[in-house]
C-alpha positions as CSV (number, residue, x, y, z in Angstrom):
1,X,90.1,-46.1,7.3
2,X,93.6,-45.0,7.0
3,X,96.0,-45.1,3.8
4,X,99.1,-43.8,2.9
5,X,99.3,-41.2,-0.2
6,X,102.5,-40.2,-1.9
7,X,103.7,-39.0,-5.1
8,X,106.8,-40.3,-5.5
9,X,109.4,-41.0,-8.7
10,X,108.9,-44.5,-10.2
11,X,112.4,-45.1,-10.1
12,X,112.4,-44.6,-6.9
13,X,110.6,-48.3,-6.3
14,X,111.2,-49.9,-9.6
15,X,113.3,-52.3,-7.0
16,X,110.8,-54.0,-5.2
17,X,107.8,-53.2,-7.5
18,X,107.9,-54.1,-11.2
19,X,106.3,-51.2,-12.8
20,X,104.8,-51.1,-17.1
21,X,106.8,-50.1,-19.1
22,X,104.3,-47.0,-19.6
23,X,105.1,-45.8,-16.1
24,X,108.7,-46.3,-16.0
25,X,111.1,-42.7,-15.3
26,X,107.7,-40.6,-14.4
27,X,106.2,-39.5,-11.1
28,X,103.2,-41.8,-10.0
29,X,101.0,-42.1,-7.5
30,X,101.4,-44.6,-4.3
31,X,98.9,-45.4,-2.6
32,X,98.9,-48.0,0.8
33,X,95.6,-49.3,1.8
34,X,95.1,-52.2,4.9
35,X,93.5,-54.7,3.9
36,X,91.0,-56.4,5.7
37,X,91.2,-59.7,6.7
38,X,87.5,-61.2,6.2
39,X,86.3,-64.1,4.2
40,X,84.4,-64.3,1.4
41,X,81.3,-65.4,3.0
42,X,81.4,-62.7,5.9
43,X,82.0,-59.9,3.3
44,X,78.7,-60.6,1.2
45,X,76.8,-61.0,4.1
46,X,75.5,-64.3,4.2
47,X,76.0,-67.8,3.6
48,X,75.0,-69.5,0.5
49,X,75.5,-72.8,1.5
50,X,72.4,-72.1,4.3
51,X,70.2,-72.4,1.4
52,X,70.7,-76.0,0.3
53,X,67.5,-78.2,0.0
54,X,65.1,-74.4,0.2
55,X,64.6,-75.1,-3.7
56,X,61.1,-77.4,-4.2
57,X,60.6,-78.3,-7.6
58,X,59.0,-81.9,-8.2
59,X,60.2,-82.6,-11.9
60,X,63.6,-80.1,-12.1
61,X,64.8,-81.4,-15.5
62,X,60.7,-80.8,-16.7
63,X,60.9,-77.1,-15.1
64,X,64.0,-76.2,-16.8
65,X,63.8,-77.3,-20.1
66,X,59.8,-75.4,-20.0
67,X,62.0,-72.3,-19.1
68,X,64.8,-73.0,-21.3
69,X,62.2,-73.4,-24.3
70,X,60.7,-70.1,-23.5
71,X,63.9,-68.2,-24.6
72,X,64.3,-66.2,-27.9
73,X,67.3,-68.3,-29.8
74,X,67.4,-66.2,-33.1
């Protein structure tokens, strides 16, 4: 992957980019990265919505409040 790199004045872009106050009249760092255009979905990997309905539990409700009871509440 490409990216720009520059150390460059803060005033120097304090025009288009509105900088802290912390960072104002000093030299920073700019960095330009690309970003990829990819959804959300094709970045994790897979698709959660392929796993609706895999979950077989008879009495849900039952199961959760069993689980829910096992928990330390101090």
């Amino acid at each position: 992957m490409q990216f720009f790199r520059r150390i460059i004045h803060s005033d120097d872009i304090e025009k288009g980019i509105k900088l802290p106050r912390s960072m104002k009249h000093k030299n920073v760092e700019l960095l330009i990265i690309p970003v990829e255009e990819q959804t959300a979905k094709s970045q994790l990997g897979f698709d959660p919505d392929s796993f609706a309905g895999s979950l077989k539990v008879k009495n849900l409700e039952k199961e959760l409040t069993m689980i829910r009871s096992e928990w330390d509440r101090r």
